[in-house]
C-alpha positions as CSV (number, residue, x, y, z in Angstrom):
1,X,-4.7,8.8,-2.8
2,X,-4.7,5.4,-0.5
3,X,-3.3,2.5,-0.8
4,X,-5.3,-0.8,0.1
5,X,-4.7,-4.6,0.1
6,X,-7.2,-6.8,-1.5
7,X,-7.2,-9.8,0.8
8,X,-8.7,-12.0,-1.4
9,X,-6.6,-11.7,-4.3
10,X,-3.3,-11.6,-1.8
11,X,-1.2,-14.7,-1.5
12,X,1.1,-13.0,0.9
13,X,4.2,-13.5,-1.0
14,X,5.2,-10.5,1.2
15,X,7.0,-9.1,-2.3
16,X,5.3,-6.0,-1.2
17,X,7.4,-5.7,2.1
18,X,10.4,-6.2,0.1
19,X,9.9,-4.3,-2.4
20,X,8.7,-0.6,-1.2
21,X,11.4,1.9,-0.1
22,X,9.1,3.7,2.5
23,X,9.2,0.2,4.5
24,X,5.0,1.1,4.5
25,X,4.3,-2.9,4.7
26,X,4.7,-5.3,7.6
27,X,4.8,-8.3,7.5
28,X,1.0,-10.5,7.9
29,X,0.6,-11.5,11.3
30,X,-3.1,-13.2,11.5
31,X,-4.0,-15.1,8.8
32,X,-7.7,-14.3,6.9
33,X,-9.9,-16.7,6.0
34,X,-8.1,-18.6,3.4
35,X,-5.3,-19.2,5.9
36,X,-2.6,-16.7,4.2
37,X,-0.4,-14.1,6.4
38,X,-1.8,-10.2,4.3
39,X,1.0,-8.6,4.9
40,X,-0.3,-5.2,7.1
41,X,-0.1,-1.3,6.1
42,X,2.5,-0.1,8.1
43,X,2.0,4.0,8.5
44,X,1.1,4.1,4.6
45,X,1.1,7.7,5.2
46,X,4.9,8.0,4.3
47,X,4.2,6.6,0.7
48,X,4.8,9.4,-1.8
49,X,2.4,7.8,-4.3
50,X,-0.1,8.4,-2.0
51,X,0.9,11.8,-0.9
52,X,2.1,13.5,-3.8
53,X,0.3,12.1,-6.7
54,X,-2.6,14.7,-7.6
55,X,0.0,17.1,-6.8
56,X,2.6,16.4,-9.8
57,X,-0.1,15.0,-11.7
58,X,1.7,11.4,-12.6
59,X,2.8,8.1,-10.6
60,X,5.5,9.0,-8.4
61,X,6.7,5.5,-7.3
62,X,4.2,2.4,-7.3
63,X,6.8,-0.3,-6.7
64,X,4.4,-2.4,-4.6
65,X,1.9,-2.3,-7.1
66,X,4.1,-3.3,-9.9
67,X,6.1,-5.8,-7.8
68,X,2.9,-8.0,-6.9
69,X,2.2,-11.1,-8.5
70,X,-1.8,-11.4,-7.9
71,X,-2.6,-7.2,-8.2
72,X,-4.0,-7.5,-4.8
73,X,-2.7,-3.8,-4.5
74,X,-4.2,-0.8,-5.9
75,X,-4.7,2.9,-5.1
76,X,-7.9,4.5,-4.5
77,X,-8.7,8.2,-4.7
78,X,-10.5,9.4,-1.3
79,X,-13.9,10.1,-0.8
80,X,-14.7,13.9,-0.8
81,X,-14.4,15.2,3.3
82,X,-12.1,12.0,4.5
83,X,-9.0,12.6,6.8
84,X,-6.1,12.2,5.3
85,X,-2.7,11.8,7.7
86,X,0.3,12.9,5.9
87,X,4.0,12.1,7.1
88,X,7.2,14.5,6.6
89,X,10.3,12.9,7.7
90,X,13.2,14.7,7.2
């Protein structure tokens, strides 16, 4: 699983960064074309959506998906053979 930002559908309300309790989001820096601050994947690795999903079989967390007003955030399965980094903090 992997998270991604949909920068055209963002209005980087920043509810996101907020929102998620793994503190994956920063806050947008450089603006994209429209002008609006994406806010930026911080080390999305430590997401538990993303890392445990396929293992228990269900949604584990998915706050910044639920919290965002313009569903510029979605999660995407890999493509067979990518990397995936995975983070244990303890």
């Amino acid at each position: 699983m992997k998270i991604e930002i949909d920068e055209s559908r963002c209005k980087g309300c920043n509810l996101c960064t907020v929102g998620c309790p793994y503190k994956i989001f920063q806050a947008g820096k450089k603006p994209n074309r429209k002008g609006v601050l994406v806010p930026l994947l911080d080390r999305p690795e430590r997401c538990t959506n993303c890392r445990l999903r396929h293992l228990y079989g269900r949604v584990l967390c998915g706050v910044c998906q639920m919290t965002c007003p313009d569903q510029a955030i979605r999660f995407r399965d890999e493509k067979p053979g990518e990397t995936v980094k995975v983070a244990i903090e303890y």
